[in-house]
MMTF fields as JSON, N, C-alpha, C and O atoms, coordinates in Angstrom:
{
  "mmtfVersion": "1.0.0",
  "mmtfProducer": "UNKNOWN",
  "numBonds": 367,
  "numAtoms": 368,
  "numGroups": 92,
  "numChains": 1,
  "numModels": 1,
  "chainsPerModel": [1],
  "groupsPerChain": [92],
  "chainIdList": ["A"],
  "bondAtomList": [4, 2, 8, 6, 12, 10, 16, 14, 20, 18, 24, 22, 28, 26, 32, 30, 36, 34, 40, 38, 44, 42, 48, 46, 52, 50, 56, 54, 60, 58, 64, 62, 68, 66, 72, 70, 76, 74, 80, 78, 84, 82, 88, 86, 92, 90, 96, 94, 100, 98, 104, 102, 108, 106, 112, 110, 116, 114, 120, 118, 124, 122, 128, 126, 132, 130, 136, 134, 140, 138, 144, 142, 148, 146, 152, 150, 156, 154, 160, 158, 164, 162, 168, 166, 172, 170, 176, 174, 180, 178, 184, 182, 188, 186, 192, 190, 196, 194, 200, 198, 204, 202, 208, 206, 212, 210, 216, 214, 220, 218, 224, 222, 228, 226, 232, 230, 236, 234, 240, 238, 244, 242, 248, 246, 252, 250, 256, 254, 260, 258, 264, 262, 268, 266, 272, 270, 276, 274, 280, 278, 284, 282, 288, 286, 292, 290, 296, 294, 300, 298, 304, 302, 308, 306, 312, 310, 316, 314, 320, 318, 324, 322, 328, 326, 332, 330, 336, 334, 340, 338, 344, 342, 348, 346, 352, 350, 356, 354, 360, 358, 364, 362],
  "bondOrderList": [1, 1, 1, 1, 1, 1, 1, 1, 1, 1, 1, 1, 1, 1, 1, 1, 1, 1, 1, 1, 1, 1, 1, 1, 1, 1, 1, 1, 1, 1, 1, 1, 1, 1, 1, 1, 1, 1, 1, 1, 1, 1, 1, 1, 1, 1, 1, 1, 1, 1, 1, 1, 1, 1, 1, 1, 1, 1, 1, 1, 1, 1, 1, 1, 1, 1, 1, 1, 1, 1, 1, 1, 1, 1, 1, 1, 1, 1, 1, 1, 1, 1, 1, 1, 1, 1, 1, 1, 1, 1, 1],
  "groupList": [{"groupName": "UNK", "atomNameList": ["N", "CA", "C", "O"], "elementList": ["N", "C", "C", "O"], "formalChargeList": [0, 0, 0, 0], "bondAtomList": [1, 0, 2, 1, 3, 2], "bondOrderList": [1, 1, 2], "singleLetterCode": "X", "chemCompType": "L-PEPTIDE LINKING"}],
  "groupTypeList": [0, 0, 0, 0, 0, 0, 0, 0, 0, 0, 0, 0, 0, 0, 0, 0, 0, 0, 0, 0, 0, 0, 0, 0, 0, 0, 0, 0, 0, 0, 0, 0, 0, 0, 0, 0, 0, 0, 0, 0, 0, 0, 0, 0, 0, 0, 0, 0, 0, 0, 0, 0, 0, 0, 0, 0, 0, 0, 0, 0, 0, 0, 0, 0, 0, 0, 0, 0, 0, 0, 0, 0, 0, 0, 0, 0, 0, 0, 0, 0, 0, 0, 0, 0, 0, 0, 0, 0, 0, 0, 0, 0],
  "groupIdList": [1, 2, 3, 4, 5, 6, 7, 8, 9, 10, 11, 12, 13, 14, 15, 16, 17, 18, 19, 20, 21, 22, 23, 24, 25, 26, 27, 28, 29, 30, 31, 32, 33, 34, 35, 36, 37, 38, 39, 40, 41, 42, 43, 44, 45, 46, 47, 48, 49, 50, 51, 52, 53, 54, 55, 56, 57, 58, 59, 60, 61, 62, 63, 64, 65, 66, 67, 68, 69, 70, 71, 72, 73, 74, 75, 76, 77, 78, 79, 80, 81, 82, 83, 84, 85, 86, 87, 88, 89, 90, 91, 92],
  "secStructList": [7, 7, 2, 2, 2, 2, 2, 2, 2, 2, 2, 2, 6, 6, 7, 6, 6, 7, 7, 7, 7, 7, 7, 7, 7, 7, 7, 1, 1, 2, 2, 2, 2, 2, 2, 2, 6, 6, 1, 6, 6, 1, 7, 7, 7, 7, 7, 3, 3, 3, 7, 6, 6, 7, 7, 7, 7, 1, 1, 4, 4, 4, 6, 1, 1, 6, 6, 1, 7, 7, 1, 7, 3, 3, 3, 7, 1, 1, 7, 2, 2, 2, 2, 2, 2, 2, 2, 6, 6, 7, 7, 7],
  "xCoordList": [42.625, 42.196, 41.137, 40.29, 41.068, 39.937, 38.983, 38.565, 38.851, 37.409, 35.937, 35.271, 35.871, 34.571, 34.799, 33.965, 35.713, 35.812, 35.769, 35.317, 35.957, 36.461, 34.882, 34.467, 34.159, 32.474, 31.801, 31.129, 31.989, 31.54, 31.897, 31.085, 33.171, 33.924, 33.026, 33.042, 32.236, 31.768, 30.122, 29.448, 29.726, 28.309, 28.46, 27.829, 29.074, 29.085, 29.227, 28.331, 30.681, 30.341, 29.405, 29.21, 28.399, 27.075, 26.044, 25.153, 26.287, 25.184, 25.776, 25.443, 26.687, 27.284, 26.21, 26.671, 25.256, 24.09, 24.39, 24.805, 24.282, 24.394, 25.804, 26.851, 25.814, 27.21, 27.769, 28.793, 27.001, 27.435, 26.936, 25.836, 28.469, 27.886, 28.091, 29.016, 27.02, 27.607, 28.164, 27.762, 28.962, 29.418, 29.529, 30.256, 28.893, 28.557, 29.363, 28.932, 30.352, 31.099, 32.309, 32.711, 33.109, 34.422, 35.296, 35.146, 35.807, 36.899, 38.443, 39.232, 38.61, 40.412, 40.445, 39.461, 41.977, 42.645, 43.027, 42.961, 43.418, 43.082, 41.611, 41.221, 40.918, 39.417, 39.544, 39.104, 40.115, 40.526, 41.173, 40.752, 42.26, 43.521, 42.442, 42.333, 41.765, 41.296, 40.55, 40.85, 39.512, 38.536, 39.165, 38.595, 40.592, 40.707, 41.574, 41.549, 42.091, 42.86, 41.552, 41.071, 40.739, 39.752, 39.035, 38.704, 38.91, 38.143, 39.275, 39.178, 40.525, 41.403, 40.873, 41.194, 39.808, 39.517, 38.466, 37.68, 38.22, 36.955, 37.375, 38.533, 36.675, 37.122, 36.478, 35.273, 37.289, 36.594, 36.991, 38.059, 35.84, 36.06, 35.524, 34.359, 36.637, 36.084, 35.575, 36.186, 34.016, 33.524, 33.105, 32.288, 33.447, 33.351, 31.689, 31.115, 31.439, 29.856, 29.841, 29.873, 29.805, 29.223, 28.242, 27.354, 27.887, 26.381, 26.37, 26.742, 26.141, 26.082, 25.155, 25.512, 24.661, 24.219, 24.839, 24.354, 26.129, 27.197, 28.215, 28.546, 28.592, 30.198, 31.096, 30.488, 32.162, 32.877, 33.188, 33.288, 33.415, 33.852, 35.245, 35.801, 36.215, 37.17, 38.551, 39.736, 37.559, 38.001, 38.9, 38.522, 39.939, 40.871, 40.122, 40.534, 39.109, 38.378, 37.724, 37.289, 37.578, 36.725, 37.488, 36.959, 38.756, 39.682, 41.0, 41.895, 40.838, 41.936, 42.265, 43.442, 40.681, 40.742, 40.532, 40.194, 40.682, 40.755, 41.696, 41.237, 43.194, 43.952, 44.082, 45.023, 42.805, 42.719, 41.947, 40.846, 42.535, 42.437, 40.832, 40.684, 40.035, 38.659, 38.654, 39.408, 37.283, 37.507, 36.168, 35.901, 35.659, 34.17, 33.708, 33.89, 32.808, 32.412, 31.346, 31.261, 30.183, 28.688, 28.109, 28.075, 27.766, 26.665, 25.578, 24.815, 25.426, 23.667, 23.257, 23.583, 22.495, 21.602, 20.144, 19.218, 20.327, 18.615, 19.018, 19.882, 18.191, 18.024, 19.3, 19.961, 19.218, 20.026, 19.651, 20.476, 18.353, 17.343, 18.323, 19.012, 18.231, 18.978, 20.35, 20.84, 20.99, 22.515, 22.875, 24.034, 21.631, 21.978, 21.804, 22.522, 20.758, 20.584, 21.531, 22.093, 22.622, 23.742, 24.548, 25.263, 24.874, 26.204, 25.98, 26.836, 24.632, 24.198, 24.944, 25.617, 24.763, 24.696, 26.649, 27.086, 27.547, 28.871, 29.352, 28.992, 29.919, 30.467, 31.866, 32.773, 32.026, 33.306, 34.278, 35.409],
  "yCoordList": [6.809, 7.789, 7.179, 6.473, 7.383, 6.977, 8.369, 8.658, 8.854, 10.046, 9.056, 9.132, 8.463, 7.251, 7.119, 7.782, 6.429, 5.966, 6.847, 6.413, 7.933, 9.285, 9.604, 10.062, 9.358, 9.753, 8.723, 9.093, 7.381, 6.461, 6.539, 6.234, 6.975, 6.944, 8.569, 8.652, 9.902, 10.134, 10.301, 11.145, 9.183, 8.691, 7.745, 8.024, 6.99, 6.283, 7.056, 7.074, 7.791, 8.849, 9.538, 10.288, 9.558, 10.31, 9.696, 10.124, 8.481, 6.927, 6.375, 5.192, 6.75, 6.044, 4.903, 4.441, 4.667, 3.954, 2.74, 1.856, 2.463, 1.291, 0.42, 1.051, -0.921, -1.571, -2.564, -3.153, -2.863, -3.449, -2.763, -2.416, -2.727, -1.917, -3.073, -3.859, -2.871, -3.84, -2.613, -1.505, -2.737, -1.624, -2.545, -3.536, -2.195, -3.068, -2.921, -3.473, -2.291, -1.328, -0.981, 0.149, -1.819, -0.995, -1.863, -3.062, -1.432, -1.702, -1.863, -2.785, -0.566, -0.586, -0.752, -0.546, -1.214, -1.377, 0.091, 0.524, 0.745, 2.302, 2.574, 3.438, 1.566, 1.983, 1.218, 1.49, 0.093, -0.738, -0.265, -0.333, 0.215, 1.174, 2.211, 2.369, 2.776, 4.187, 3.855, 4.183, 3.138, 2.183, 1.507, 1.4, 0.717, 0.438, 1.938, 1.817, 2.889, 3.829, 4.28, 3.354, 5.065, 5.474, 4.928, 5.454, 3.142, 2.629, 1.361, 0.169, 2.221, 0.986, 0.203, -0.942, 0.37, -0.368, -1.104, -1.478, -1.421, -2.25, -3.525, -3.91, -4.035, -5.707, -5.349, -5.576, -4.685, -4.684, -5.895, -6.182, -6.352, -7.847, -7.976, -8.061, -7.99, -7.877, -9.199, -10.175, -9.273, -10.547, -10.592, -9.717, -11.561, -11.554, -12.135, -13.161, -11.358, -11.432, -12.247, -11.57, -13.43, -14.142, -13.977, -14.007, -13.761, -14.078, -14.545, -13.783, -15.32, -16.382, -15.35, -15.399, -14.978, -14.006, -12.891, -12.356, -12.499, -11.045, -12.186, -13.276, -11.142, -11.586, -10.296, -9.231, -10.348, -8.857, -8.668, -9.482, -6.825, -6.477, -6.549, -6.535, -6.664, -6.831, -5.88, -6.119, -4.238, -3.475, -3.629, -4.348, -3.054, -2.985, -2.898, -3.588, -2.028, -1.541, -2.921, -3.148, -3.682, -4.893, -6.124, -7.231, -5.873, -6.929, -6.814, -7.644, -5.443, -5.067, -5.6, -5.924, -6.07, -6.775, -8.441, -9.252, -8.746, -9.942, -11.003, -12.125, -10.654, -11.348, -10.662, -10.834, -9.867, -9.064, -10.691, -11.116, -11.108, -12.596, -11.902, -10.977, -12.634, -12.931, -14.362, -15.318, -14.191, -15.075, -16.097, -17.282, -15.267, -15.319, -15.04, -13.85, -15.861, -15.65, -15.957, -17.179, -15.332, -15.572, -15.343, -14.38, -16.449, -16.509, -15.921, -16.054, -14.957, -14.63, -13.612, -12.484, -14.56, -14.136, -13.532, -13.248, -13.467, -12.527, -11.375, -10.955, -10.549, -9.211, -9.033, -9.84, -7.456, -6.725, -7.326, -7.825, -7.268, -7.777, -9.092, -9.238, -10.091, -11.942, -11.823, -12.561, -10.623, -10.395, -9.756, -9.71, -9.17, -8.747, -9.587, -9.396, -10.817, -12.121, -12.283, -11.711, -12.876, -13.849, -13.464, -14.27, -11.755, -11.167, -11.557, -11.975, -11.358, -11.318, -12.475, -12.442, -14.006, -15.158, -15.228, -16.145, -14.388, -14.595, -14.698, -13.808, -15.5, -15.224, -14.903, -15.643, -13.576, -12.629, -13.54, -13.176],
  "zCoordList": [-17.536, -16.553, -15.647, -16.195, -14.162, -13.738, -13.347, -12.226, -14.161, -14.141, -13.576, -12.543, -14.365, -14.528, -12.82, -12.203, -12.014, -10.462, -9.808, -8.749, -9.702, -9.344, -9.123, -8.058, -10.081, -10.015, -9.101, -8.138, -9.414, -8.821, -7.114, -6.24, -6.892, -5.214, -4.756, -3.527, -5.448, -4.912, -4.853, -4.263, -5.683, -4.952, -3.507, -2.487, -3.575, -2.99, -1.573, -0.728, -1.418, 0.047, -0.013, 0.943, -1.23, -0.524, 0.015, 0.749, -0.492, 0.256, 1.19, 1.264, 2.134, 3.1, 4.115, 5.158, 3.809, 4.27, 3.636, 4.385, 2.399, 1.82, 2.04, 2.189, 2.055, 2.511, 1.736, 2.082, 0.412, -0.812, -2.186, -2.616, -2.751, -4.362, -5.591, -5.791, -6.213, -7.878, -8.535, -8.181, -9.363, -10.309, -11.388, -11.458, -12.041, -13.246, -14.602, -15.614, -14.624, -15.911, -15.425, -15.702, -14.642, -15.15, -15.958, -16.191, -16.172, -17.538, -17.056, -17.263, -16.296, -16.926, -15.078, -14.368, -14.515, -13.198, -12.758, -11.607, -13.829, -12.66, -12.113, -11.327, -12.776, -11.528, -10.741, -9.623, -10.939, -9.869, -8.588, -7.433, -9.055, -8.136, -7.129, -5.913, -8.297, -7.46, -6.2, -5.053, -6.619, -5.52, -4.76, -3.674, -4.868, -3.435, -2.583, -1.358, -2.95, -2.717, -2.495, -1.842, -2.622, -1.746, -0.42, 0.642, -1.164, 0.206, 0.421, 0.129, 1.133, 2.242, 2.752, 2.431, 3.791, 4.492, 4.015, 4.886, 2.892, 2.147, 1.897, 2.06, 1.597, 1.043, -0.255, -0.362, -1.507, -2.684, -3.872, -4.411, -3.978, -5.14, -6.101, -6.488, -6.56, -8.624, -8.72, -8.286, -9.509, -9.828, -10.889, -11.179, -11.879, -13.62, -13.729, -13.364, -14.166, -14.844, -16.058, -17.086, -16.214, -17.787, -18.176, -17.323, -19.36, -19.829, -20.916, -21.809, -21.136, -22.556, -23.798, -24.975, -23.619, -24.622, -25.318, -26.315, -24.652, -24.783, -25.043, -24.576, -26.265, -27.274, -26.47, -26.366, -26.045, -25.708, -26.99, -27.908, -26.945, -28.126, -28.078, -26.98, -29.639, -29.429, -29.316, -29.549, -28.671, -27.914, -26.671, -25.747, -26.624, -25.863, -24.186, -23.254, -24.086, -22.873, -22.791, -21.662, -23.473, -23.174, -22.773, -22.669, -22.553, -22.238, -21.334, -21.176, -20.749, -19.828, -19.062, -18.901, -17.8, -16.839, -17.326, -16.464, -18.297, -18.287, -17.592, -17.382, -17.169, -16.72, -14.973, -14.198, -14.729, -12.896, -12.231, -12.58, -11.604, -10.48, -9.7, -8.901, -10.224, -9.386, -8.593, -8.777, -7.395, -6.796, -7.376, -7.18, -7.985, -8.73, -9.617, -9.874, -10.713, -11.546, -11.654, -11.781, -11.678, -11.586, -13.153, -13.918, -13.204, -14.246, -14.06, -13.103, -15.369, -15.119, -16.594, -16.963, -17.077, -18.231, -18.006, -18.766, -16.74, -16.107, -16.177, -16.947, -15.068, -14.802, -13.53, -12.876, -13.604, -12.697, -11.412, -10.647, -11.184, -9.885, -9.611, -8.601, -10.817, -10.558, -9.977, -9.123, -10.653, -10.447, -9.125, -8.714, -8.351, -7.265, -6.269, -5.287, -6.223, -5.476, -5.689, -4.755, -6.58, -6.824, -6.257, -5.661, -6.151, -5.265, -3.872, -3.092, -3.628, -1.818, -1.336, -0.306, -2.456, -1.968, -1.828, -1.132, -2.407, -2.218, -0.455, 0.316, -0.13, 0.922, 1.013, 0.631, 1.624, 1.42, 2.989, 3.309]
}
């Protein structure tokens, strides 16, 4: 189900100010689906977060998107703050 995107697609039309989001948690390609079916005209890009400190669990939700084609994978064992420098620095 994408309930979870469904919430996320309407914060986001309530911040229409802001022009890059991290979404830090999704899991399954129907949030995938939903987010680009809401925002057509976006350039939305899934980017795999490593952190050498996190084992995934060996939950199904923890491995859905494993085979979804990123163009990027950013390392980062810092803070949210480090992880949001690192997105800035992507060039789309």
């Amino acid at each position: 189900s994408s309930i979870w995107a469904k919430k996320v697609v309407s914060h986001i039309l309530e911040h229409d100010d802001t022009n890059i989001w991290i979404i830090t948690d999704w899991r399954y390609l129907e949030e995938l689906k939903q987010m680009k079916t809401s925002f057509p005209e976006w350039t939305i890009q899934p980017v795999r977060v490593a952190r050498s400190t996190v084992t995934p669990l060996s939950d199904i939700s923890e491995h859905q998107l494993d085979s979804c084609s990123t163009d990027y994978t950013l390392e980062n064992d810092g803070t949210f703050k480090d992880l949001k420098k690192k997105v800035k620095q992507i060039k789309l």
